[in-house]
N, C-alpha and C positions, 0 to 999 in steps of 0.2 A: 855628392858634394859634402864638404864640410863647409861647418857652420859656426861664426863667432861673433859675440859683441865687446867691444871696446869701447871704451870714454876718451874722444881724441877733444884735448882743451885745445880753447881757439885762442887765435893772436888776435883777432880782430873784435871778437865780443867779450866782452864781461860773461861772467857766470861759470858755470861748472862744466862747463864745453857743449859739444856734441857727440851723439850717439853712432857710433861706427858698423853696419854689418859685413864682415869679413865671409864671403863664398868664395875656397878654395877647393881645386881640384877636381873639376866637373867635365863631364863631356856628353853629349853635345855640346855644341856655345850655346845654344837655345835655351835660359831662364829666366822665369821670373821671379824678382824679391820686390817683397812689399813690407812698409812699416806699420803698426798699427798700434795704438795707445787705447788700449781696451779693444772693443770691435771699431773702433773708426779708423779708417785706413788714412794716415799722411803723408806730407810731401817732403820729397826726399830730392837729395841729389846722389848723381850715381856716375861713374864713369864706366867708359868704354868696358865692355869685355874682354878682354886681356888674356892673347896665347901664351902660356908658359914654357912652350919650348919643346913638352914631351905628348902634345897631343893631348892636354886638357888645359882649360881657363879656368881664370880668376875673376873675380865682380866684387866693388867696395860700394855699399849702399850706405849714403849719409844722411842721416838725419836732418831737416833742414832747422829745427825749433829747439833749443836746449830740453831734456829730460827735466820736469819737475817730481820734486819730491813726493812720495809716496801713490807715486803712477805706477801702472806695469805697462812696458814697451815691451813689443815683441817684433822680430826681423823673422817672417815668413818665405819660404822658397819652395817653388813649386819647380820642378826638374824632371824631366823623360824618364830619369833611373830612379829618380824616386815612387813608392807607389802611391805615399798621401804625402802632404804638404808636409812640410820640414820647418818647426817655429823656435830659434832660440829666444828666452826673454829676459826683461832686464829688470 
């Protein structure tokens, strides 16, 4: 799988948005993504996993809390094809 973070700004809340993680390109469907602000794992929202057409999926994990300043967030994914966990941060 690849792996990306993006800053998707919100309509609905004030502040500097939220934190986007982008898992493209995987196969099996079978993974896990988790967020985490230092070692403490949060809550996210996440949609469906999503066939792309050629026999791998996609997964968008959302942040649910705006990023504060001078935090490190990281979007972790654990995958079949991968051999250790896979963290981009932010």
């Amino acid at each position: 799988p690849s792996v990306s973070i993006s800053l998707v700004p919100s309509s609905s809340q004030p502040g500097p948005g939220r934190l986007l993680c982008s898992v493209m390109d995987f196969y099996p469907a079978a993974i896990q993504v988790r967020w985490f602000q230092g070692q403490q794992e949060l809550s996210v929202l996440a949609t469906d996993v999503v066939p792309n057409g050629d026999w791998t999926y996609q997964l968008l994990v959302l942040l649910e809390t705006p990023p504060q300043r001078g935090l490190t967030y990281s979007c972790q994914v654990e995958h079949v094809s991968l051999e250790q966990p896979l963290s981009r941060h932010w």
